[in-house]
C-alpha positions in Angstrom: 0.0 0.0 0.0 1.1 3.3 -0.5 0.7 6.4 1.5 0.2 9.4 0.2 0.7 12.8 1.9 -1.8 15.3 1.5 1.1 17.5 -0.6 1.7 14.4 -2.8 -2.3 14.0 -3.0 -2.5 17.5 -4.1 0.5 17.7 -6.6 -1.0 14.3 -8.0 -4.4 16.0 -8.5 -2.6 18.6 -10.5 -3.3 19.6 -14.2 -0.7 17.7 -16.5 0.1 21.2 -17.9 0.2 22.9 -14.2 3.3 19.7 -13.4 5.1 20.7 -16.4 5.5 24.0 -15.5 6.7 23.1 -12.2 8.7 20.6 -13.0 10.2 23.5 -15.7 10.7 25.9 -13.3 12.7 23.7 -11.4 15.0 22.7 -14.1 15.3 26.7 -15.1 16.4 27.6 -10.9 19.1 24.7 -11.3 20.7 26.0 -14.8 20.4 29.3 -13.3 22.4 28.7 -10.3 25.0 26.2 -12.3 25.5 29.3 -14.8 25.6 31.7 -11.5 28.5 29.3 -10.2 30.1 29.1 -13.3 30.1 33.2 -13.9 31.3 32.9 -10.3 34.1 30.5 -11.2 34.9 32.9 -14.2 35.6 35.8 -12.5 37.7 34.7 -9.9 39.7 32.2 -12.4 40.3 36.6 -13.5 41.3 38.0 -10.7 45.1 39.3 -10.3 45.8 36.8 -7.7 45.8 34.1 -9.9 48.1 35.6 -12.9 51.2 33.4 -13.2 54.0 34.9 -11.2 56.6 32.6 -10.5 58.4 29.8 -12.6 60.2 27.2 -10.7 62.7 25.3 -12.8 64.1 22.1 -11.3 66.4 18.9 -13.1 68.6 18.5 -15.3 69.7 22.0 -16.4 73.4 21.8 -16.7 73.6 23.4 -20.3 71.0 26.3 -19.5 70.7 28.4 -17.1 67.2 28.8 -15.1 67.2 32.5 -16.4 68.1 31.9 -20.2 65.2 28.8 -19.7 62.8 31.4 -18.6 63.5 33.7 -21.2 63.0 31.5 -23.9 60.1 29.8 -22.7 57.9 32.3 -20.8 56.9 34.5 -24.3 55.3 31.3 -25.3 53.3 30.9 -21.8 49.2 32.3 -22.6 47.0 32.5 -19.5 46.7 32.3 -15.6 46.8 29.5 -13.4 43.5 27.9 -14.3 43.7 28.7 -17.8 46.8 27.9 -19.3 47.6 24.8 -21.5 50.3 22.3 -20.3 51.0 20.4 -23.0 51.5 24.3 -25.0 53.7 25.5 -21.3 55.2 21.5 -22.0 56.3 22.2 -25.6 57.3 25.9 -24.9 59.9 24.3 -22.0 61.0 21.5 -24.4 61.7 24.1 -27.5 64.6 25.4 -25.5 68.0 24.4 -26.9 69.4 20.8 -25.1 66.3 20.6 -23.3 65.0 16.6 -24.4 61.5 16.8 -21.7 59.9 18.5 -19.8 57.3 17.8 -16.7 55.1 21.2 -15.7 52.8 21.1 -13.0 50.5 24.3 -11.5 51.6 25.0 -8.0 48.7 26.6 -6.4 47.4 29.6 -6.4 50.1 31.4 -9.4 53.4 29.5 -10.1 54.7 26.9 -12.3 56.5 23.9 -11.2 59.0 22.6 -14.6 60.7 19.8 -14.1 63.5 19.6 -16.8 65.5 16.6 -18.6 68.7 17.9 -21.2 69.8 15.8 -23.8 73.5 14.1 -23.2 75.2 13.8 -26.7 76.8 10.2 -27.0 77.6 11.0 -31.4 77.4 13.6 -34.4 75.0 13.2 -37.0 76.0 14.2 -40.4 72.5 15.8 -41.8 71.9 16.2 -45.6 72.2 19.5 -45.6 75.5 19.5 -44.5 75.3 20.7 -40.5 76.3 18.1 -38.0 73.2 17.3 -35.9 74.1 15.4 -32.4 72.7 12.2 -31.2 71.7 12.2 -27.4 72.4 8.7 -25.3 68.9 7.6 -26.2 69.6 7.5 -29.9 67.6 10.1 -30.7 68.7 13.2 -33.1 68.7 17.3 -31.9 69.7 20.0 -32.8 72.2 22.4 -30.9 75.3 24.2 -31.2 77.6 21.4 -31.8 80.5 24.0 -30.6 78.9 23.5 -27.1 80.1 19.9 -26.7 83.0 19.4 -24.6 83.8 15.8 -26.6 86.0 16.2 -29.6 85.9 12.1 -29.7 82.0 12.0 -30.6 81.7 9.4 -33.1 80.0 10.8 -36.6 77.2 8.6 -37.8 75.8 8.9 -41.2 72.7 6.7 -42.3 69.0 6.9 -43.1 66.8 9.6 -41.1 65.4 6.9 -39.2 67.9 4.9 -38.2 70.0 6.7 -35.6 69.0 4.6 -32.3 69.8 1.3 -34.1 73.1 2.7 -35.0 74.5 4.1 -31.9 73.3 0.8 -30.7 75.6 -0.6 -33.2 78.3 1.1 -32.6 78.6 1.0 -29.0 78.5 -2.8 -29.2 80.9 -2.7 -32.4 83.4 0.1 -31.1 84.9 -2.1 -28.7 85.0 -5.0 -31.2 87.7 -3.0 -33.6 89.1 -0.8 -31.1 91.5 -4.1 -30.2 93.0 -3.6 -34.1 95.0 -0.8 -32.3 93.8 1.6 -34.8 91.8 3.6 -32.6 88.1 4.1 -31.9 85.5 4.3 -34.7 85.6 7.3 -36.4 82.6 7.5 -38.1 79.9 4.5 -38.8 78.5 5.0 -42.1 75.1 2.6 -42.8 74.2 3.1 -46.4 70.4 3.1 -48.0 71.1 -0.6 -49.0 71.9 -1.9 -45.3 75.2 -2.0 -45.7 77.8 -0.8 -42.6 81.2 1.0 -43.0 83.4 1.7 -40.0 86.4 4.8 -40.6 88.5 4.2 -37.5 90.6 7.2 -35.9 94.0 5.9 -37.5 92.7 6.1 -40.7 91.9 2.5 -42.0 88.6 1.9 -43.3 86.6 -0.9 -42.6 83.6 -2.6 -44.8 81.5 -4.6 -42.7 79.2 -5.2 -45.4 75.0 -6.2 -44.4 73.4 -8.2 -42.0 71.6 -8.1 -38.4 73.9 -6.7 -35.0 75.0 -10.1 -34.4 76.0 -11.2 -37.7 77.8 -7.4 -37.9 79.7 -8.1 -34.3 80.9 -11.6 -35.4 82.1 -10.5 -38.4 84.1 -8.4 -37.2 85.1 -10.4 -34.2 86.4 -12.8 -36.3 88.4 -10.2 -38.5 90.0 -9.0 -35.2 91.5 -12.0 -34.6 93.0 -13.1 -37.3 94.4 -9.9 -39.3 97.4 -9.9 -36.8 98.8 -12.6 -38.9 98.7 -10.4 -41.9 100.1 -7.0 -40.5 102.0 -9.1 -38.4 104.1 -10.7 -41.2 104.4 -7.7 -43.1 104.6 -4.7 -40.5 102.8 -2.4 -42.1 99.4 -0.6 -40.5 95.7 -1.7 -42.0 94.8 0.7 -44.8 91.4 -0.5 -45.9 89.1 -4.1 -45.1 86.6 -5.4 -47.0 84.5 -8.2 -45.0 82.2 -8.7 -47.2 83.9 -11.7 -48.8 82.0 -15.0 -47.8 84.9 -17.3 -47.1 87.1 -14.6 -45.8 88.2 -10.8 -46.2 90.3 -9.1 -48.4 92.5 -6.5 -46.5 94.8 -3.4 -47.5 98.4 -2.7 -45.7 100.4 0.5 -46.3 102.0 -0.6 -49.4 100.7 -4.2 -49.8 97.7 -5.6 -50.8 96.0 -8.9 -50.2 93.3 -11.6 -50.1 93.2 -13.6 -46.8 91.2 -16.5 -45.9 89.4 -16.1 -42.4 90.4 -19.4 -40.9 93.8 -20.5 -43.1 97.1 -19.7 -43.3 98.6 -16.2 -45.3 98.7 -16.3 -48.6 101.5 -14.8 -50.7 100.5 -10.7 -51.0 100.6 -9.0 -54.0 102.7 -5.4 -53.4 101.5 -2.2 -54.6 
């Protein structure tokens, strides 16, 4: 059974029209005070108090200092605390030279907190155009004054746009590989549009490591390592030039002598220059 107040009684006697207009009024007084709260919200979101005022730059800021970072970034900063963009504040922040990412947070009621990550250059990339880009650790090309490294022993690398994290990948894994020739660290590391690797070592000699995946590249070369001792061993002369991609061995260059050389066998007679 079910008990009906005299109020419900009454309202349920009501006119269909005469409940519709109640029931309208109702919703009208509720988007009135929503739009009330919201105009509310709206002016004080305007209100001086809120206007940014302070920028608070934490991280990894060795390369910039928190006023050139501020400079740069702050004439691309629109709004107040509630109303400006982070992802926009984000990319302003990241737009700075040697700055990789960037983390900003409001702190209330009118600051920024920025939270900074710079790139660290691990190798040089030769662009198209001609000026050296740099590599950061994670592979990844930048741009920035290349006269603000420190490192004069940055490896070049020069490949296809896309393939710069494989090949400082490569090359930190090969470097070590060849450096035991005695001829000094790679150079640059050249991968051509074919797949095809070339190492230029710091003494000079130049080394064709031909195609292939990383582990087919390492053994390669591994296996070049130790075994061209017999050659410039027996003749005394420094490696010129290598050419590994020979399938039952390598064919190698000396400073005045030239010859073929089976991976696994004895030397065979060289033919001088």
């Amino acid at each position: 059974m079910v008990m009906l107040t005299a109020t419900n009684r009454f309202a349920h006697t009501l006119p269909p029209d005469v409940r519709l207009m109640n029931a309208t009024a109702r919703a009208v007084l509720v988007l009135a005070g929503v739009v009330l709260c919201a105009a509310a919200a709206a002016w004080m979101a305007r209100l001086p108090m809120f206007a940014l005022r302070a920028i608070q730059v934490d991280g990894d800021i060795a390369r910039n200092s928190t006023s050139t970072i501020r400079a740069n970034a702050a004439p691309r900063l629109a709004g107040n605390f509630f109303s400006i963009d982070l992802q926009k504040a984000r990319g302003a922040f990241e737009s700075v030279p040697w700055v990789r990412h960037a983390v900003v947070r409001r702190v209330w009621p009118n600051r920024l907190s920025v939270q900074l990550e710079e790139h660290r250059p691990a190798a040089l990339w030769a662009a198209d155009d001609g000026n050296d880009k740099l590599v950061n650790s994670f592979g990844e090309v930048f741009e920035a004054n290349t006269g603000d490294v420190e490192d004069d022993a940055l490896p070049r690398l020069a490949g296809p746009e896309t393939s710069s994290a494989r090949m400082l990948a490569v090359y930190r894994q090969l470097n070590p590989v060849l450096a035991r020739l005695d001829a000094g660290d790679i150079e640059q590391l050249r991968l051509s549009g074919r797949g095809s690797w070339r190492a230029e070592m710091e003494g000079g000699a130049v080394i064709e490591l031909g195609r292939g995946n990383d582990e087919e590249l390492l053994a390669r070369a591994d296996r070049f390592v130790r075994t061209v001792a017999q050659v410039t061993g027996q003749y005394q002369r420094p490696l010129e030039y290598a050419d590994l991609r020979h399938t039952d061995g390598y064919a190698v260059r000396l400073k005045g002598v030239t010859t073929q050389w089976p991976a696994t066998s004895a030397a065979k007679p060289a033919r001088k220059r």
